[in-house]
N, C-alpha and C positions, 0 to 999 in steps of 0.2 A: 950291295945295298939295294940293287934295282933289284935286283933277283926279288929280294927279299918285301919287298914293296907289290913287286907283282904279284906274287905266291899271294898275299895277304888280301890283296884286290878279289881274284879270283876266287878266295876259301871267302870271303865276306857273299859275293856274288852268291853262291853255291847255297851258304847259311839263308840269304835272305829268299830266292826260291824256293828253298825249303820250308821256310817257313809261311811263304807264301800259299804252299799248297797244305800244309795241315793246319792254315785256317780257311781251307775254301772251304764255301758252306753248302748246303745240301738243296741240289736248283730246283728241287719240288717245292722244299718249303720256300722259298725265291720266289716264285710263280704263285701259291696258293696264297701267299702273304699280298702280291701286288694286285693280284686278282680281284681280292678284298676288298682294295683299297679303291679301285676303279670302278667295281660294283657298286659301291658307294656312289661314286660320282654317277658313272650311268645310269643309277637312277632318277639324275636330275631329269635328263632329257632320254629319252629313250626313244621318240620319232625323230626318223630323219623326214617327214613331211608336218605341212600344220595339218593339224588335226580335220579330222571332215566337220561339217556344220549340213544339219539337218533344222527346219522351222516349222514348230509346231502351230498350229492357227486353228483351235479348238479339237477338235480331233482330230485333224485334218494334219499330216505328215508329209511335206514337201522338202525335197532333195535341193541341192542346190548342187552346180558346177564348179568344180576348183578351178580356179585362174593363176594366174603367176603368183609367185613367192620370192621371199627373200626369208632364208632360215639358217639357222646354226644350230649344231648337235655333237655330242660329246662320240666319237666312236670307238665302240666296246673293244672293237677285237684292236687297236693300233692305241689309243688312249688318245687320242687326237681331235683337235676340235675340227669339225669339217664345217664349209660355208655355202650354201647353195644360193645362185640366181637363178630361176627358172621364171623365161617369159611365157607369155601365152598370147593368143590373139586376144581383140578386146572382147571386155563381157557382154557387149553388145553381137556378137559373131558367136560367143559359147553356147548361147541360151536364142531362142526362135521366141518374138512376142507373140507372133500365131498361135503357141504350143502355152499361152501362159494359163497358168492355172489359179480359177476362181478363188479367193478366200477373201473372209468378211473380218476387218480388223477390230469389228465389237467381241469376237471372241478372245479368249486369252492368248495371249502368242508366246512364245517361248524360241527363242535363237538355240538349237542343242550342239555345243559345242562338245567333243570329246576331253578336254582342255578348258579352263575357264579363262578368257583372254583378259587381256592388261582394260583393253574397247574396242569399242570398233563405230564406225559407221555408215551408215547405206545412202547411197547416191542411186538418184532415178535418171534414167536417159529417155528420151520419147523416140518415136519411131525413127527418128533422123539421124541417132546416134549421140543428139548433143543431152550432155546434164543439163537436167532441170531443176533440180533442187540436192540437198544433201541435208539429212534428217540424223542424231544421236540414238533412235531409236524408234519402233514402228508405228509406237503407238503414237506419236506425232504426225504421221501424215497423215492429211485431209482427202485431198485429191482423190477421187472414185475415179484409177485411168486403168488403161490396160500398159505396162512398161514394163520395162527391165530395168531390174533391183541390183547394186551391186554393191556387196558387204565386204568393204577393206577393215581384217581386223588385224591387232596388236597385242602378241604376245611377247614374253621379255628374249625368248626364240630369235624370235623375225617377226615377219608379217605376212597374210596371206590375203588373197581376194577370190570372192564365191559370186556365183551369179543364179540366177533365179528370175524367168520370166510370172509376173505377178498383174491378176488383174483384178485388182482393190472390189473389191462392191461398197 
């Protein structure tokens, strides 16, 4: 009766292997099907940095410095959400107020983001390194100085911070 119980174990074992493998499916289309699917998602986020920001001040085309972040992004090749902290010295040390460049906030300005962010907003530091003020946007400040601008903005990402030495007329 053991005999007969093990023989039966065995030919069960045998049957289900076998049938294991004439329904294994075909690992192209495995791969081409998940592929799809993750293509989808990575195109939610597709940078693994935030975005650059460029400021427009009538025709006038100023760069700004990237500063530390804090971002998340979907990664294509692993499907994996990856998290970065990246510090930086402060935006007072990224950007020289010596080097700051003229523009007149009676023109139109424009923040040019790669990315449209959730906000953001700009803090001014004076030559000593301390904030002086924190503004929602440029066209709010009064103050004709020479300082360094620094745009901490928010997207649903993370956050990033850009620096820019600016001397208002």
């Amino acid at each position: 009766m053991k005999k007969i119980y093990l023989i039966s174990i065995v030919f069960m074992l045998f049957a289900l292997v076998a049938c294991n493998n004439s329904k294994e499916s075909n690992p192209e289309q495995d791969d081409a099907s998940n592929a799809n699917e993750r293509s989808q998602e990575v195109n939610l986020t597709q940078n693994e940095k935030p975005p650059s920001l460029t400021i427009t001040f009538g025709e006038e085309v100023v760069k700004t410095r990237q500063g530390g972040y804090s971002w998340s992004y979907l990664d294509s090749k692993t499907g994996q959400m990856v998290s970065i902290e990246a510090d930086s010295i402060p935006s007072t040390e990224l950007v020289n107020v010596e080097d700051a460049v003229s523009v007149n906030l009676n023109e139109p300005i424009t923040l040019n983001f790669e990315n449209e962010p959730l906000n953001y907003e700009i803090r001014v530091y004076d030559n000593n390194d301390n904030m002086i003020a924190t503004y929602n946007d440029f066209k709010d400040i009064k103050a004709k100085e020479k300082a360094v601008y620094e745009i901490l903005v928010t997207w649903e990402e993370g956050t990033g911070i850009y620096a820019v030495a600016l001397n208002i007329q």
